[in-house]
C-alpha positions as CSV (number, residue, x, y, z in Angstrom):
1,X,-57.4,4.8,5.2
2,X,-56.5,8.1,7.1
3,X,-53.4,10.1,6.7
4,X,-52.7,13.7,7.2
5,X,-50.6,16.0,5.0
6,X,-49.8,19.3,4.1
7,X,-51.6,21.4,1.4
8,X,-51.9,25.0,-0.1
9,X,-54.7,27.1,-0.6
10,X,-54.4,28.8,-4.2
11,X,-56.7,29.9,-6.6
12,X,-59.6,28.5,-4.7
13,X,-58.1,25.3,-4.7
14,X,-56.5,23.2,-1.9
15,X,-53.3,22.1,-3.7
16,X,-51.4,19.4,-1.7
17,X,-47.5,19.7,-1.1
18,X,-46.9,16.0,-2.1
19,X,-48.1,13.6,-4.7
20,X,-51.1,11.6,-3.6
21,X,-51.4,7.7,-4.6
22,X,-55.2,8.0,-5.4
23,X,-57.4,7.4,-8.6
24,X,-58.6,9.8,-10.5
25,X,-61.5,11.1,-9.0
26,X,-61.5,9.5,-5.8
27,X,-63.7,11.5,-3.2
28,X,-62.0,12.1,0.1
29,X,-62.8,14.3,3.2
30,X,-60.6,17.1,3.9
31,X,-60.7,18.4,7.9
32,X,-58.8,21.7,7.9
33,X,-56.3,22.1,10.8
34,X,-54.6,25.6,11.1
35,X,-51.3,25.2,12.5
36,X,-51.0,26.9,16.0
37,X,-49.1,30.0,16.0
38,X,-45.5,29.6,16.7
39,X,-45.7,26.2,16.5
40,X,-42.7,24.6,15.5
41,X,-42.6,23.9,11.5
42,X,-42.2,20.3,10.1
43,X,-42.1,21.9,6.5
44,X,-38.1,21.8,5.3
45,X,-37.1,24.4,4.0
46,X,-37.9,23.6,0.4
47,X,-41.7,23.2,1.0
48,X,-41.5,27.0,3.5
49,X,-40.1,29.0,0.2
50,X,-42.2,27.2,-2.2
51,X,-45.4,28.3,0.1
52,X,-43.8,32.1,0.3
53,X,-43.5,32.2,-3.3
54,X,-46.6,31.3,-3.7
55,X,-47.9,33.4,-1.1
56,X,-46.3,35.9,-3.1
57,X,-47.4,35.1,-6.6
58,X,-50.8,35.7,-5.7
59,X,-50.5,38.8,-3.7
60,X,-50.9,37.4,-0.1
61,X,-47.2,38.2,0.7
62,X,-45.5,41.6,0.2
63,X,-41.5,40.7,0.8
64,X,-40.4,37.1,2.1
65,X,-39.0,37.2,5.6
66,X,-35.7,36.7,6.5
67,X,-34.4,33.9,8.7
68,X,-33.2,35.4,12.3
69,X,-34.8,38.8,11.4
70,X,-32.2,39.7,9.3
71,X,-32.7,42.6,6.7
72,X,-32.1,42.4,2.9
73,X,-29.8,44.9,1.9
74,X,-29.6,46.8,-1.6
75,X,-27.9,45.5,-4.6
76,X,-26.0,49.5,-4.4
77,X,-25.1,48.8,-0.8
78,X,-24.1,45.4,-0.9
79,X,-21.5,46.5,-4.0
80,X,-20.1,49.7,-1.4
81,X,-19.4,46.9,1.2
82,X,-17.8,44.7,-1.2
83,X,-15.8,47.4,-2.3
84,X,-15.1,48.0,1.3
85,X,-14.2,44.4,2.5
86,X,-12.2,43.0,-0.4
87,X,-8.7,42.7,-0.5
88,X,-8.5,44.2,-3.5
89,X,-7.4,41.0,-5.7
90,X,-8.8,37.6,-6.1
91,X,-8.5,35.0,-3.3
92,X,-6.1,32.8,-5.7
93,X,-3.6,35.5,-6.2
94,X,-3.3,36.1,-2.5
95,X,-3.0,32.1,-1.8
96,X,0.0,32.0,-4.5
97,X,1.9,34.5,-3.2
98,X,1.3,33.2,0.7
99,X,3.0,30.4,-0.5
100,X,5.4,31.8,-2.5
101,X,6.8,33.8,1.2
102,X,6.7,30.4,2.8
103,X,8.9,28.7,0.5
């Protein structure tokens, strides 16, 4: 029987993504094909950050990309902007009294 899926390299072991249905200690063949680059993934998004974790566990990945090449701000300058953009009372309060002027 042949089938192709996806594993990780860690710890000097090939570490598949998904169970396998095989005895214990069954011999296969592994052929090792490096996904082109920018080909399109057919990882969900699940599988991606577990392989960037562990990417990162082991020192292989400095900071996890963002999606659309966005920038992670700072905890300090995510605070100043919610400071900045709030309306200054919870979103409750200012449905109540919305209502309260329309009836």
């Amino acid at each position: 029987m042949e089938r192709t899926i996806t594993a990780i390299y860690e710890g000097g072991y090939l570490r598949p993504i998904q169970s396998l249905d095989l005895p214990e200690h069954q011999p296969v063949q592994i052929r090792i094909v490096e996904p082109e680059r920018g080909a399109p993934s057919k990882w969900s998004r699940t599988e991606y950050a577990r392989a960037l974790r562990v990417l990162q566990r082991h020192g292989l990945l400095d900071k996890m990309p963002q999606p659309n090449g966005r920038r992670r701000i700072s905890e300090k300058r995510r605070r100043a902007l919610a400071r900045t953009l709030s309306a200054g009372k919870p979103l409750s309060e200012i449905v109540i009294e919305e209502r309260d002027e329309k009836a």
